[in-house]
VMD Tcl script that draws the C-alpha trace (Angstrom):
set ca {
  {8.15 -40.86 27.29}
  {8.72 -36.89 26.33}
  {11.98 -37.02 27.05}
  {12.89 -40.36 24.85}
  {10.80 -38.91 22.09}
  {13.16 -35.70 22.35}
  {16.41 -37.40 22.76}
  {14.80 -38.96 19.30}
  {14.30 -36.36 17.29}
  {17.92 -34.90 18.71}
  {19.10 -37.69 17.06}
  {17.88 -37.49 13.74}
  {18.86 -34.13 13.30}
  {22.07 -34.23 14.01}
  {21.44 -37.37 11.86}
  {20.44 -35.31 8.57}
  {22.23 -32.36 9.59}
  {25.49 -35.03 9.19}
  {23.74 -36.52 6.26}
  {23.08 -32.92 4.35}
  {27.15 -31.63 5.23}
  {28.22 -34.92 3.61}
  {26.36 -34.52 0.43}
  {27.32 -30.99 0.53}
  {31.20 -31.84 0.57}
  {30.15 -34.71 -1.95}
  {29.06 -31.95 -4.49}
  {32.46 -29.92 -3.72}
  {34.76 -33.01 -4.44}
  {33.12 -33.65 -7.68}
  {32.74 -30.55 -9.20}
  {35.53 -28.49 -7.78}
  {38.38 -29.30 -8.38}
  {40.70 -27.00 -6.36}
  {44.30 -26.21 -7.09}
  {46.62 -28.46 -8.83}
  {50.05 -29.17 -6.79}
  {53.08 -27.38 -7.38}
  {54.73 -30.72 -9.17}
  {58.32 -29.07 -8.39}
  {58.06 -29.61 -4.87}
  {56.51 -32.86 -4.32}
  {59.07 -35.56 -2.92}
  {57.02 -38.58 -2.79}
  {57.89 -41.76 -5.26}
  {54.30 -42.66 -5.77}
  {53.01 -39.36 -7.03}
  {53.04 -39.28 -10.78}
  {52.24 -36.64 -13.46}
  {51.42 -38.38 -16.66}
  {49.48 -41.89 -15.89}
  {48.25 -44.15 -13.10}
  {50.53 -46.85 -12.38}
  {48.92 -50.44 -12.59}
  {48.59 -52.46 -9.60}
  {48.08 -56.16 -9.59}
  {45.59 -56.61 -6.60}
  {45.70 -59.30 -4.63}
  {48.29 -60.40 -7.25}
  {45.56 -60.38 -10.11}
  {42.88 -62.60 -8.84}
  {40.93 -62.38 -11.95}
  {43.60 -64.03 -14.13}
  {45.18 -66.56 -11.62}
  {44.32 -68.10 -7.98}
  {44.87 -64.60 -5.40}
  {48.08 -64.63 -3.44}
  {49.45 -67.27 -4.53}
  {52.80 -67.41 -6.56}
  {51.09 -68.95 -9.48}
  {49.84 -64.98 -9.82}
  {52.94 -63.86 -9.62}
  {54.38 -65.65 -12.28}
  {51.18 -65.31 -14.58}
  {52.08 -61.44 -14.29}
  {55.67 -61.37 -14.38}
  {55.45 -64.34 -18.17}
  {52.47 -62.15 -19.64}
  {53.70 -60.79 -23.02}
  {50.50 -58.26 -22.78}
  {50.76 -56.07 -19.80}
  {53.24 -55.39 -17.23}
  {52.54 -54.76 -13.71}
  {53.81 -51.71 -11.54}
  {53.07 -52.16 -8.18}
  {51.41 -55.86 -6.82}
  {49.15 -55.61 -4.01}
  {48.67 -58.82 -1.74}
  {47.99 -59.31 2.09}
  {49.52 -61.15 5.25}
  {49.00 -62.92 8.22}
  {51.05 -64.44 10.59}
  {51.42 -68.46 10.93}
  {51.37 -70.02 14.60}
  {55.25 -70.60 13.70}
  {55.45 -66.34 13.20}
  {56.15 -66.53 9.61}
  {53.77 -64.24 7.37}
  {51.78 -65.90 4.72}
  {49.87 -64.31 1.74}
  {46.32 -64.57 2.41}
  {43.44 -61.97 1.99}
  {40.65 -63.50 4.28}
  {40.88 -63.85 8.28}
  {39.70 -67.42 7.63}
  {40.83 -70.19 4.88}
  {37.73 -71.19 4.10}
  {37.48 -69.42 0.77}
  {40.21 -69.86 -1.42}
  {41.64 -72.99 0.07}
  {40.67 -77.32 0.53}
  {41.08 -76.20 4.29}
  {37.68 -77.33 5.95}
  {38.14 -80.84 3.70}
  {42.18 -81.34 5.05}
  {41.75 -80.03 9.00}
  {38.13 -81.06 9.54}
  {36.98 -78.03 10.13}
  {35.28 -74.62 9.28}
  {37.25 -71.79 10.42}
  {40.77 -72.07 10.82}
  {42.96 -68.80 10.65}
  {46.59 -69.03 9.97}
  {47.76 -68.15 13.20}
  {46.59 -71.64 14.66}
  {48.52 -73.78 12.21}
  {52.76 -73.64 11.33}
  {53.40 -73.12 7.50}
  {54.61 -76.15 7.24}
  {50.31 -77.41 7.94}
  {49.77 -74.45 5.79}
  {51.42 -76.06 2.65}
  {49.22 -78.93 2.68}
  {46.65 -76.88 1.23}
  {45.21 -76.01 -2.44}
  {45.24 -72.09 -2.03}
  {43.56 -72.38 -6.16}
  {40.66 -74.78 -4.65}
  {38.11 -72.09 -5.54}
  {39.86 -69.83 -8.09}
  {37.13 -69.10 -11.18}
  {38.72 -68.29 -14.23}
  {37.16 -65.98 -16.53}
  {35.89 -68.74 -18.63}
  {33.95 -70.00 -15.76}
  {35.96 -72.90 -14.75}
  {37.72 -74.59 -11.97}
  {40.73 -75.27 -12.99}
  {42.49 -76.03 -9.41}
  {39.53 -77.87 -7.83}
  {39.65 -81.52 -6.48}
  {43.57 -81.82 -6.81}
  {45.01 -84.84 -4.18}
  {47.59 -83.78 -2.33}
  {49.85 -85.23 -4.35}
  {48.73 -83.56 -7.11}
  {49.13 -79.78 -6.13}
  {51.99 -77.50 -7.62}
  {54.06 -75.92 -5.77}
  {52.76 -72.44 -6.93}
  {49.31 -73.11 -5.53}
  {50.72 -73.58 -1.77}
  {51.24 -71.58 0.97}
  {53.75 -68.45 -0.23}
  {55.69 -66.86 2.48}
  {56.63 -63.18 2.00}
  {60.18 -63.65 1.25}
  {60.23 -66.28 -1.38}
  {57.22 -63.59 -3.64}
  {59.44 -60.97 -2.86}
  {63.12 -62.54 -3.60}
  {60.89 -63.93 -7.02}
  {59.73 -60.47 -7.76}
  {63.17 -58.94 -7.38}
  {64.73 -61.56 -9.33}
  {62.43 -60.49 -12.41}
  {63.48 -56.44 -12.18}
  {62.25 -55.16 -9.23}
  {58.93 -54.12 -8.26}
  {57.12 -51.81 -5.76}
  {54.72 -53.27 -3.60}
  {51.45 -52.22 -1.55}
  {51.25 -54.70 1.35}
  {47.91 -55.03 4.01}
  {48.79 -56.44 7.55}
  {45.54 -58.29 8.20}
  {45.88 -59.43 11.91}
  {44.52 -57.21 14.23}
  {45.62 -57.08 18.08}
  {49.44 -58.25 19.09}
  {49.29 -60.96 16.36}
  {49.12 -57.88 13.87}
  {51.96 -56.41 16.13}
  {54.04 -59.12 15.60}
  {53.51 -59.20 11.89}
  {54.40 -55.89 11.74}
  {57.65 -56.59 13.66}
  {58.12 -59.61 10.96}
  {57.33 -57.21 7.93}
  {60.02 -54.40 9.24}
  {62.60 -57.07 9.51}
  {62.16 -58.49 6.15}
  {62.29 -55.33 4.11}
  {64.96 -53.75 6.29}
  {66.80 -56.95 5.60}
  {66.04 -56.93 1.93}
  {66.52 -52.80 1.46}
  {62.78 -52.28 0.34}
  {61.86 -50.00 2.75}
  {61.35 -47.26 0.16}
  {59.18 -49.75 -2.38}
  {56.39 -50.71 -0.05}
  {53.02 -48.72 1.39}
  {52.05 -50.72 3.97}
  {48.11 -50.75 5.15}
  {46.36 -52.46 7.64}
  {42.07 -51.67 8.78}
  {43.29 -52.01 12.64}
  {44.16 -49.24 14.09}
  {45.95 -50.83 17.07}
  {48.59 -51.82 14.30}
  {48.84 -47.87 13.06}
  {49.59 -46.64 16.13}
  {52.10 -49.46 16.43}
  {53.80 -48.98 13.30}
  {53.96 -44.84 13.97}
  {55.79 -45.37 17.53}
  {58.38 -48.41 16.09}
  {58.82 -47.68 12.69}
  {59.12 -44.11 11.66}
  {60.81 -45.08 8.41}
  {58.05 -47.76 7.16}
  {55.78 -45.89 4.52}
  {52.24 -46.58 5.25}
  {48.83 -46.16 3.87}
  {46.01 -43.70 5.53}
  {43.81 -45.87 8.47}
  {40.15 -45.40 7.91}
  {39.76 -42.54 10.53}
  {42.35 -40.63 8.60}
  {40.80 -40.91 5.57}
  {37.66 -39.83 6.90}
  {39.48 -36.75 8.34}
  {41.45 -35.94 4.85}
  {38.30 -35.91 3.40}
  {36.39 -33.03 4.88}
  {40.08 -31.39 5.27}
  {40.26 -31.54 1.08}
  {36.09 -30.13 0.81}
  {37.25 -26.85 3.45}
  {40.92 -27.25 1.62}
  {42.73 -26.42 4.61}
  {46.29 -25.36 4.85}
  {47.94 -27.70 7.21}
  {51.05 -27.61 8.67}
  {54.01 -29.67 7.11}
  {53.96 -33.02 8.58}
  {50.41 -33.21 9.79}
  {50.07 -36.74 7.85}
  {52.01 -39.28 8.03}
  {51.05 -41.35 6.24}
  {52.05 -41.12 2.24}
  {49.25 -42.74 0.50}
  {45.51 -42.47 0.76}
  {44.08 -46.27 -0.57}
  {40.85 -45.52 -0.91}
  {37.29 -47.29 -3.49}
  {36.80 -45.87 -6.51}
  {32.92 -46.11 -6.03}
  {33.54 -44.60 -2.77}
  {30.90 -45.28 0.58}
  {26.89 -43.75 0.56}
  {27.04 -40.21 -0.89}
  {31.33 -39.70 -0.14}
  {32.95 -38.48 -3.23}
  {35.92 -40.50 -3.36}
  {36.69 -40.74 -7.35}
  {37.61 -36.73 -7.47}
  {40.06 -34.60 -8.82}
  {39.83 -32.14 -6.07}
  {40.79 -35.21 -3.77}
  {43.92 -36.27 -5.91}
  {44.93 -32.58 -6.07}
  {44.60 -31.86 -2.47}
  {47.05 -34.55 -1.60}
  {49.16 -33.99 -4.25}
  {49.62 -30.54 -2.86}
  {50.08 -32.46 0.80}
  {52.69 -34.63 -0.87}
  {50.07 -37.87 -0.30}
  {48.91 -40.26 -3.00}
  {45.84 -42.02 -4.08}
  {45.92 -44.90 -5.11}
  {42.41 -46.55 -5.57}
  {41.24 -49.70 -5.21}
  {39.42 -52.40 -6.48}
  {39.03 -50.97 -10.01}
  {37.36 -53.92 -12.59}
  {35.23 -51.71 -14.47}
  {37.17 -50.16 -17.58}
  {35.19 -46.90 -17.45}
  {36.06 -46.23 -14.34}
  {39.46 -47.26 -15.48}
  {39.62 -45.00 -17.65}
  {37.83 -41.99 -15.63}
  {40.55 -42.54 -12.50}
  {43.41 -42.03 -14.78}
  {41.99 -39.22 -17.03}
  {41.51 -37.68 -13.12}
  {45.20 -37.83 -11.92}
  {45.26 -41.50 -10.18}
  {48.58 -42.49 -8.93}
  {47.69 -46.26 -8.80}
  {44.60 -48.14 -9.83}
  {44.12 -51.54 -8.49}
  {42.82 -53.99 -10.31}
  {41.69 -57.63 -9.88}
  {42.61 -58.05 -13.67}
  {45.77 -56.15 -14.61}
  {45.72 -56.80 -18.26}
  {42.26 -54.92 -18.82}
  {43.95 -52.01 -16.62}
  {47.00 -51.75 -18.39}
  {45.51 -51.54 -21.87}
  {42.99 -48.71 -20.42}
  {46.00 -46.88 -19.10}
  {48.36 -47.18 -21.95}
  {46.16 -47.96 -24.96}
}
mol new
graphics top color blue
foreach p $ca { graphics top sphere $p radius 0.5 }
foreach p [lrange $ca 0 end-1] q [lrange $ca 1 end] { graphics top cylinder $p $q radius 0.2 }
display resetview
């Protein structure tokens, strides 16, 4: 019993000893702000200098149904803001096609349970072609409160409320002047492997290499994309964001090509007590030639606060309140 109540107390102080260096690095990031970059030598397209660029995420899912092409279009027709970089996610179909789709199940956002009979079903166990029998606006609020998409027969659902495969949003996007894109490979495991595989050929085959950061939470994917595709941009993993974090409170000088990864996609609001919303953070990877782009940003204070700070990107679930913030 001695010894499990001193293995206890071990643990809680490394516990608050962990607890009392985070706060500590919190306090740096938010009220130092270190070194601005030397602007002349950063390479990196997403780095700007005068104002955040606005991202659509999930393709604006406060204005239209998420993912779906409807957004697109609602963005791209707007006569009141314009849209710099969209943000939307992918899986992989049981045919190997890729599919916009945020959640690992279509539960949310789609009739699915009501058409397949069932709770649960991920897009990997049905073809697209299944996949397009579905209302992907079956849920979508708009910001009046209504349901504007809900209860629609079969027969009854556009077109731009089905299942939207990566290359017809991207040939539409390009089609309308060209956009750059942030991209999240959901699947985890060799199903995210493969739709990492189907991701490389499609921009390789559609020369948008350089206008996409692709992320992805699984790390097995990273590691993939590192050892096959050298020339895919890609967003920090979690880990790495972790470990940019303390490096930007001790500001170390690292060696060129330590990260490789070109954007750190991190919350505004940040987790517990790290200070994610900083200008010492945006200036440390400006000076590592990395850059922050923050996500999901609905508040227009903090807005407002991101860009006065040095954003590259803000996200936003509503693009039209971001882009008046930014530009008014």
């Amino acid at each position: 019993m001695k010894v499990f109540k001193t293995i206890l107390k071990v643990i809680a102080g490394i516990l608050a000893l962990l607890i009392a260096v985070i706060g500590v690095t919190g306090v740096i990031c938010k009220f130092i702000p270190g070194k601005k970059a030397d602007y002349t030598m950063v390479t990196n397209p997403y780095i700007t200098t005068d104002k955040a660029l606005v991202s659509a995420h999930r393709s604006g899912k406060d204005i239209a149904p998420e993912n779906t092409m409807l957004a697109f279009e609602t963005c791209i027709e707007s006569e009141n803001f314009d849209v710099d970089i969209f943000e939307f996610d992918l899986h992989i179909t049981k045919d190997g096609k890729l599919i916009l789709l945020h959640d690992n199940t279509l539960d949310r956002t789609t009739d699915s349970e009501t058409v397949f009979g069932k709770e649960g079903v991920i897009p990997s166990e049905k073809t697209y072609e299944e996949l397009r029998e579905l209302n992907f606006g079956a849920d979508f609020c708009n910001q009046k409160g209504e349901y504007p998409y809900r209860n629609l027969e079969q027969d009854e659902i556009p077109d731009n409320l089905r299942a939207v495969l990566l290359e017809d949003v991207l040939d539409y996007l390009e089609s309308n002047g060209g956009f750059d894109y942030i991209i999240e490979i959901k699947d985890s495991g060799e199903l995210g492997e493969k739709a990492a595989d189907e991701l490389y050929r499609i921009l390789k085959e559609k020369e948008l290499l350089d206008n996409v950061v692709v992320g992805t939470f699984n790390n097995n994917v990273t590691k993939y994309m590192d050892e096959k595709y050298t020339d895919m941009m890609r967003s920090a993993s979690i880990t790495e964001a972790i470990v940019f974090y303390f490096a930007t409170t001790l500001n170390l000088k690292l060696d060129e090509g330590t990260f490789k990864y070109k954007a750190l996609q991190i919350p505004a609001k940040g987790y517990y007590v790290f200070a994610l919303a900083s200008e010492r953070i945006i200036n440390y990877a400006h000076k590592n030639d990395i850059a922050v782009q923050y996500w999901t940003v609905n508040d227009p204070e903090d807005v407002k606060e991101l860009n006065e700070l040095g954003a590259d990107c803000i996200m936003s679930d509503d693009p039209d309140m971001a882009y008046d913030i930014i530009n008014g």
